[in-house]
N, C-alpha and C positions, 0 to 999 in steps of 0.2 A: 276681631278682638281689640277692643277697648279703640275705637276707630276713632269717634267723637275726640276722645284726650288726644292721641297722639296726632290729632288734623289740629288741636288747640295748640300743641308744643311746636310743631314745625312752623305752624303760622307765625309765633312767638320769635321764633328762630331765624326765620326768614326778613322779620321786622327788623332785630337786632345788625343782618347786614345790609339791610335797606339802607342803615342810619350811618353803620360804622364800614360799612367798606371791607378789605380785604388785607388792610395794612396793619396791624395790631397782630401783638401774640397771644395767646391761646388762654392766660389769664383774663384778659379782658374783656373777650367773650363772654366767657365765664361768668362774671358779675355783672358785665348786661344781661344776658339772658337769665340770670337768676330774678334779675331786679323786671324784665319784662312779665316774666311768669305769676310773680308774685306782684306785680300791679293788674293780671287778670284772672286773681283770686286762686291760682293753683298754687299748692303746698308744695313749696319748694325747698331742700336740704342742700345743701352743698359741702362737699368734699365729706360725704356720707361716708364714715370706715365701719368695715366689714370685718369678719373673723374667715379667714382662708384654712382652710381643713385639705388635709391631704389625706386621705380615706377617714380615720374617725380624729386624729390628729391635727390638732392647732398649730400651726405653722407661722404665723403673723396674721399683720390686718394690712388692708388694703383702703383706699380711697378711691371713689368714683366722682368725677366732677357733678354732677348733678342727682340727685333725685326726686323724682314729678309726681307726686300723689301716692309715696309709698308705690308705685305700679311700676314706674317709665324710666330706667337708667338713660340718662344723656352722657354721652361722651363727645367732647370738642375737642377737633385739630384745628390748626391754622397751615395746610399745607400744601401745596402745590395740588398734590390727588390724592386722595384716599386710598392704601394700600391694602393688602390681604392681611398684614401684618398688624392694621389699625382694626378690620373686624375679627379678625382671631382674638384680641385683645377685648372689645365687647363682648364675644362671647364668653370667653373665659369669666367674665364680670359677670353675665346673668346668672352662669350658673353657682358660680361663687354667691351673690347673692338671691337666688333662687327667686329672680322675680320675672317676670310674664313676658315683657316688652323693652327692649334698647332700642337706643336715638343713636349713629354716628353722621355726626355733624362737622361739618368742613368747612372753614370761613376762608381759606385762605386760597382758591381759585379765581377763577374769571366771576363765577357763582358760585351763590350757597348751596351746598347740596347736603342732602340729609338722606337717611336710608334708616329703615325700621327693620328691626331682625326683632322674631318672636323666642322665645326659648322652649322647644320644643325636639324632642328626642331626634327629631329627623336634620335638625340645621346643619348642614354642611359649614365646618369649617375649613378655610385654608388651612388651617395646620394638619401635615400631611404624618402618617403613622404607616410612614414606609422603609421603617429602619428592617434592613437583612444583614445581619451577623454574616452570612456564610460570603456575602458579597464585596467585603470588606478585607482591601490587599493592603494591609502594613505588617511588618515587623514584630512579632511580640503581641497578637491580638490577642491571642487567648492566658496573657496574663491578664488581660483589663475587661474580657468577655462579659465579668459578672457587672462590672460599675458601667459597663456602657449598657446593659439591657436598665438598669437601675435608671439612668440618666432620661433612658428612653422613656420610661415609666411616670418617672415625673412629669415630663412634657407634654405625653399626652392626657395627663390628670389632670391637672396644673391648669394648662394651656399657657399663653403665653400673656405677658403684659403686667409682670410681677417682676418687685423688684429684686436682689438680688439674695439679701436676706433670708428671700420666704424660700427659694429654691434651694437655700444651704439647709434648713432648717427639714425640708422633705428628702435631701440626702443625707443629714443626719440620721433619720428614721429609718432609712432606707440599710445601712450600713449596721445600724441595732439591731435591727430586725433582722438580717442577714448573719451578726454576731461575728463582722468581722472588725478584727484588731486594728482601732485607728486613734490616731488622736487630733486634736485643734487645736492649730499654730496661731495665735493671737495678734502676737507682737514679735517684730524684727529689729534686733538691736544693731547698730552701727557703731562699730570699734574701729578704732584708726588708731596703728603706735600703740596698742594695749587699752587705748581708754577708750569708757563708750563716748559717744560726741552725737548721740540721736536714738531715736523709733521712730517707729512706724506703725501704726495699728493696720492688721491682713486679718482675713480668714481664708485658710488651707486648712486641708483635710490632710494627713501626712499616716501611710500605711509602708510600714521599712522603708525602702529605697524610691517610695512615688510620694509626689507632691502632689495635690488633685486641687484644682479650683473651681466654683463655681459661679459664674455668672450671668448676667441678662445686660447686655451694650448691642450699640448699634451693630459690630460685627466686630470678629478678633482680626484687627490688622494687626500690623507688621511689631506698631512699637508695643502691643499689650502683649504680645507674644512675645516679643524680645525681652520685655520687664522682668515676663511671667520665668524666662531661663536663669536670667539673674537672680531671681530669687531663689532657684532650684540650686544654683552653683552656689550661692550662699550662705542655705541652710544645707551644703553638702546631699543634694538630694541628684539618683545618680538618673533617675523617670520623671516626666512629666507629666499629666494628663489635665487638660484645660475644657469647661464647656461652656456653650453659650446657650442657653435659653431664652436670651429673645428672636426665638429662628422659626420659624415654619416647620423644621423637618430637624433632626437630633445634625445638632453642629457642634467638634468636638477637634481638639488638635492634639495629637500622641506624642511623646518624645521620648523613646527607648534609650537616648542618648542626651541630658540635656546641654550637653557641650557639642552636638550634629544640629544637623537638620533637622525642621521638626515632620513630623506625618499629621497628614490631614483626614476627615473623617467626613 
């Protein structure tokens, strides 16, 4: 499938770190190999934005570094290895934008390495759709039963390698459509001695007594989770529910308590 083009992009590709080495970040690549492709006549787009649909549902637009003939998503790291988390993220992008062939490309090893994934019903990704409700030992699970199958749903729709926005916007829907009572916390006002002295622009999802967040970071440590309680004891919130979507597998931290410990998921 379209072999000719994509033995032309990796060629392209492979030129670009002949020249430039392994030292540079990930923008720079970028505009060499746009500027390579398009000196050997290939239609080249860059940071091409897409419409992200969460079943029939406009959710945001997305950007993909590269587009090669209308045909060929290129995606560039500069990183050590190429992770399962860097092709779940390609995939996510073909099928968002429904096109035939992806590039992930890796400048920043010993060598260039490139890998061609087709978009085809059978492609295995890393992201794993092995969430079990019944298998899950916290506290208070079957208060939040329904927004973690929800959470779960996105994920595996979705996929992963969106930013943090598009996944608020598909629990949004998800919550509508569900027809349960929420609202969206915007802004956090800071009063000190009776007067304000700040904001903060958040988005929280707040159902009575639960704060819910949504996000896509490299992983919830210690200090986004510690934020994430502050914020619950601030706007008097008495639960917390946190997720992460840039995960493999539904990753998620519970807090039945947000002045305890938190529970992990």
């Amino acid at each position: 499938m379209h072999e000719e083009l994509t033995y032309a992009i990796n060629n392209c590709l492979f030129e670009v770190f002949r020249k430039l080495g392994n030292i540079w970040n990930e923008n720079v690549y970028e505009s060499a190999a746009e500027l390579e492709l398009r000196a050997r006549g290939m239609k080249t787009e860059r940071q091409k934005e897409f419409d992200v649909l969460y079943f029939d549902r406009r959710v945001g637009r997305c950007r993909t570094d590269l587009l090669v003939e209308n045909t060929v998503i290129v995606e560039l790291k500069a990183v050590r290895n190429i992770l399962p988390l860097h092709r779940a993220q390609l995939i996510s992008y073909l099928k968002g934008m429904n096109m035939p062939l992806g590039i992930l490309a890796n400048f920043g090893g010993f060598k260039a390495e490139c890998r061609t994934f087709p978009n085809i019903a059978s492609l295995k990704t890393p992201l794993r759709d092995d969430f079990d409700f019944d298998k899950i030992r916290l506290e208070g699970k079957e208060t939040i039963k329904e927004l973690l199958f929800m959470a779960n749903r996105i994920l595996t729709t979705l996929g992963v390698g969106y930013v943090h926005h598009i996944y608020r916007r598909a629990f949004y829907c998800e919550l509508k459509e569900a027809g349960i009572d929420f609202e969206i916390k915007k802004e956090v006002i800071a009063r000190y001695r009776n007067q304000t002295v700040g904001s903060r622009e958040v988005i929280f999802f707040i159902m009575g007594d639960l704060l819910l967040s949504a996000m896509a970071v490299r992983e919830l440590d210690d200090l986004i989770l510690h934020k994430f309680c502050n914020y619950g004891r601030y706007l008097k919130k008495k639960r917390g529910l946190i997720f992460n979507f840039n995960s493999l597998h539904l990753d998620f931290r519970y807090f039945s308590d947000m002045n305890k410990n938190k529970e992990r998921g």
